[in-house]
C-alpha positions in Angstrom: -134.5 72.9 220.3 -131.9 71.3 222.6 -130.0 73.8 222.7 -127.9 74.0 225.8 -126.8 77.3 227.8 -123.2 77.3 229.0 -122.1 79.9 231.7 -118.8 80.9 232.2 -118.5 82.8 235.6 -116.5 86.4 235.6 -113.4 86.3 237.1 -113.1 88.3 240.2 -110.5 91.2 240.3 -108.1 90.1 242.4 -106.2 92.7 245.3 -104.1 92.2 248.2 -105.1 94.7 250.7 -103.7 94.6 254.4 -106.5 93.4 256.4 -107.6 97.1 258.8 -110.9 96.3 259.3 -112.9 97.0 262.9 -115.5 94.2 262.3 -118.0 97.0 262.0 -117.7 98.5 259.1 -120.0 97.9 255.7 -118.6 98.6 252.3 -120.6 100.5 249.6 -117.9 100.7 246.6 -118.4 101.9 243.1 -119.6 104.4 241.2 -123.2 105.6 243.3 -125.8 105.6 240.6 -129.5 104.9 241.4 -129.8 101.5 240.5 -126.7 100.6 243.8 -129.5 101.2 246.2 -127.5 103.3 248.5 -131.0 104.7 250.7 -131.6 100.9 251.5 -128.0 100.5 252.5 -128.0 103.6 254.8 -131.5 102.1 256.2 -130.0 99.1 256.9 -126.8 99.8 258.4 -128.2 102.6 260.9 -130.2 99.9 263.2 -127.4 98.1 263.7 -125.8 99.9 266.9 -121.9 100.2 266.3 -122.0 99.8 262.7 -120.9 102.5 260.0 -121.5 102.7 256.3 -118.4 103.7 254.3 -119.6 105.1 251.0 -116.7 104.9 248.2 -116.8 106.3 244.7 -118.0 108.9 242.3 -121.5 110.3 242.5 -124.0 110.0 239.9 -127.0 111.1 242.1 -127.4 114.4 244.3 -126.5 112.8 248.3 -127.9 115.8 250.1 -130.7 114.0 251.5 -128.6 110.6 251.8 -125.7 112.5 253.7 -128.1 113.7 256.3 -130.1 110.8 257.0 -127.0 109.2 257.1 -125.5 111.6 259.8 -122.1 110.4 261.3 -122.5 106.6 260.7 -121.6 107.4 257.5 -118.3 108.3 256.1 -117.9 109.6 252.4 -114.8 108.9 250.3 -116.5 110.8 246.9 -114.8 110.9 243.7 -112.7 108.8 241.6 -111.0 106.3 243.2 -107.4 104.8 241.9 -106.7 101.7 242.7 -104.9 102.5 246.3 -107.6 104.3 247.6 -109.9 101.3 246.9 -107.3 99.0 247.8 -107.8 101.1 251.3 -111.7 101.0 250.8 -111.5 96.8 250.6 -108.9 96.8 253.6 -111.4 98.7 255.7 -114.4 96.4 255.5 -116.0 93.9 257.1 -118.1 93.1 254.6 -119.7 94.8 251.2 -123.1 96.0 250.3 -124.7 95.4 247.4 -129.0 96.2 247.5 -128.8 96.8 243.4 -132.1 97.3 241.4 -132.5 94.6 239.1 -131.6 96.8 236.5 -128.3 95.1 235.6 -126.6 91.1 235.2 -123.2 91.4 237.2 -121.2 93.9 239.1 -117.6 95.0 238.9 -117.4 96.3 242.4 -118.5 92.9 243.7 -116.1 91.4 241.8 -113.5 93.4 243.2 -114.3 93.4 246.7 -114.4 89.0 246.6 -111.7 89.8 245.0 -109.6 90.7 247.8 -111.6 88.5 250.2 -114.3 90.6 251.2 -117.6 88.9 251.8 -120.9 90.3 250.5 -124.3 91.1 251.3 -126.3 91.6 248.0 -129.7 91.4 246.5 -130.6 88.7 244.5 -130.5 90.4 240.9 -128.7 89.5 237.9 -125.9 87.5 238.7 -125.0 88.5 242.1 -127.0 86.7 244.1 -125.9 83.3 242.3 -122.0 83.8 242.9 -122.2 84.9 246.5 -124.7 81.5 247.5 -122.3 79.3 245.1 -119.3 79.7 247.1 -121.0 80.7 250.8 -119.0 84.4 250.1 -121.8 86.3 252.8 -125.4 86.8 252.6 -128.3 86.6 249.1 -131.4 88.9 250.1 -134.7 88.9 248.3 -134.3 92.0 246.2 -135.6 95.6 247.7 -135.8 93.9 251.2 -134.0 96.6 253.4 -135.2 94.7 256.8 -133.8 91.5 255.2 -130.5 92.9 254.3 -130.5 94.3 257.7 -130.9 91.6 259.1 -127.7 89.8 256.8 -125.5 92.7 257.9 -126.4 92.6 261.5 -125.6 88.6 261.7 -122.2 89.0 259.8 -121.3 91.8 262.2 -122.2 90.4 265.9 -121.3 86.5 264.9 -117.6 85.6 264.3 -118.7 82.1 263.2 -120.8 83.7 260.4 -118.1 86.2 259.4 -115.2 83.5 259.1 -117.4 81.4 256.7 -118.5 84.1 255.1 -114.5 85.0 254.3 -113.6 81.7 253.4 -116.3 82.0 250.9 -114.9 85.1 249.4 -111.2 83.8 249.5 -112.8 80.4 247.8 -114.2 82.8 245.0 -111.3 84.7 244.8 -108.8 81.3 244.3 -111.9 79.8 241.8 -113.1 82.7 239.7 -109.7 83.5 238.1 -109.1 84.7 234.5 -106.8 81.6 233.8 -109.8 80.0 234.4 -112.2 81.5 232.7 -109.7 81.2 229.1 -109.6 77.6 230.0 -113.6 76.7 230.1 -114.1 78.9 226.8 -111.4 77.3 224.9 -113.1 73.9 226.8 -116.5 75.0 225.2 -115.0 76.3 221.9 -113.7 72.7 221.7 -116.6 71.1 222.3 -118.5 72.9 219.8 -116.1 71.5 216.7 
């Protein structure tokens, strides 16, 4: 009893990419596995008129089905991607999608795409959710709400207000959540375990 939980944030994994984004384009990066939600980001990006979904990494799950409701709005870079054609991937976007199933506590892609200021729309599972409202980086939606994250996606996109905080809230993530960081609050809590 009395115990006390400490949590040390992730670092983000930090890129440079050269800004080439068309303020219409929404990032779904990673390795597509049924848990990353990719029908509800396809649902949610196709209302929104001038938007498109760019879908980057290595299938897990057949996209037949996903590729034709998606039609043209969605473009498909499949495969393994090394770290330039991510670094292209990040450059591209607006913003990044994340409508995971709460099947898992934190996400690599996320990290990397705050990591190279890239703001996010995600569901609130695991841990993703609670980084994204801490520093303002984009938009926290009840998980499994497609019409919610539409509606995220669709604000980001139309208002530059909303799209410039949204960035400064992934560049503030991206200067806070550094590994240097992280080594110094363990050996902080290491310290004050003696």
């Amino acid at each position: 009893a009395g115990e006390r939980l400490h949590v040390i944030p992730h670092p983000v994994f930090r890129s440079d990419p050269v800004r080439a984004d068309d303020g219409r384009t929404v990032l779904a990066p990673g390795v597509i596995r049924p848990y990353k939600g990719l029908p509800d980001a396809i649902e949610a990006v196709l209302p929104i008129e001038g938007a498109r979904l760019l879908v980057a990494g290595d299938p897990r799950i057949p996209l037949d089905a996903l590729r034709a409701k998606g039609g043209s709005r969605v473009e498909w870079r499949l495969g393994y991607l090394g770290t330039a054609e991510l670094e292209q991937a990040l450059a591209e976007a607006t913003v990044a999608v994340f409508p995971y199933r709460a099947e898992l506590d934190q996400s690599g892609a996320l990290l990397q795409a705050l990591g190279a200021g890239v703001p996010a729309v995600v569901y609130d599972v695991g841990g993703l959710g609670e980084v994204v409202a801490r520093f303002g980086a984009g938009r926290v939606v009840p998980p499994g709400d497609a019409a919610g994250l539409e509606r995220a996606l669709r604000e980001l996109l139309a208002d530059e207000t909303a799209l410039a905080a949204a960035r400064a809230g992934a560049a503030a993530a991206r200067s806070a959540l550094t590994w240097d960081e992280a080594a110094r609050a363990h050996l902080e809590l290491y310290g004050s375990l003696g």
